[in-house]
C-alpha positions in Angstrom: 0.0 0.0 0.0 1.2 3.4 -1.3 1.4 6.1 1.6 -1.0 9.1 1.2 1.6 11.4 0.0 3.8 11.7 -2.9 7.7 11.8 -3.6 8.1 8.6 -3.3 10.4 6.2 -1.2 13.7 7.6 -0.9 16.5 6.2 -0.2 19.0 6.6 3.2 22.6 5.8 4.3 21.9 6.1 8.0 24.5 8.1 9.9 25.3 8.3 13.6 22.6 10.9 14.9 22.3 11.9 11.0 21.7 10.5 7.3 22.3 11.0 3.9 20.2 10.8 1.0 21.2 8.5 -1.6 18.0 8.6 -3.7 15.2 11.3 -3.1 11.8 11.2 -1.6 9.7 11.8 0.7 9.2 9.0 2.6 10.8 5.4 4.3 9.5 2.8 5.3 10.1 1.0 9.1 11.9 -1.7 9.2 9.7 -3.5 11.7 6.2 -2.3 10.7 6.6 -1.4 7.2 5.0 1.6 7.8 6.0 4.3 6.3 7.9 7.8 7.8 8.2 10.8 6.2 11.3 12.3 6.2 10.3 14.9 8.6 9.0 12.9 11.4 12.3 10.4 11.0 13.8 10.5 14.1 14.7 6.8 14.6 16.8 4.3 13.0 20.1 2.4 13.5 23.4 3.0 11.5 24.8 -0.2 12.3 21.8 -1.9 10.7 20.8 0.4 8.2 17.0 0.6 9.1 14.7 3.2 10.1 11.8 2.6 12.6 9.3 4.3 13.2 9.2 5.2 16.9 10.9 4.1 19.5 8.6 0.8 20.3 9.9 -0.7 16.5 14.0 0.7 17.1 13.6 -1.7 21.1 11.6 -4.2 18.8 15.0 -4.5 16.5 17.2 -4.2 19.1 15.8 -7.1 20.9 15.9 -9.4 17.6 19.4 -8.5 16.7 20.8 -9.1 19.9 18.9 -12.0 21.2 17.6 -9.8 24.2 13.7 -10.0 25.7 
């Protein structure tokens, strides 16, 4: 399902406390929910794994599985 705005996924090297845009739009999507961001409201992801989230629930939710923790 297409989000209800335009622009487009983009595409994001994720940076510690910053990104980069490799390919423009206006949106990501979370890497746990598949939801997707815009740009604006991105305020959490991880560098090490390359993956936005889209609050902090889904960045603990990938931290638990790539760590093994509960």
């Amino acid at each position: 399902m297409d989000p209800p705005f335009g622009g487009g996924e983009a595409q994001i090297r994720y940076l510690d406390g910053d990104y980069q845009i490799l390919r423009n739009g206006n949106y990501v999507r979370c890497a746990i929910t598949g939801r997707p961001i815009l740009l604006q409201d991105l305020k959490y992801w991880s560098a090490e794994h390359q993956e936005p989230y889209i609050d902090a629930e889904a960045a603990l939710t990938a931290y638990r599985r790539h760590t093994g923790a509960r």
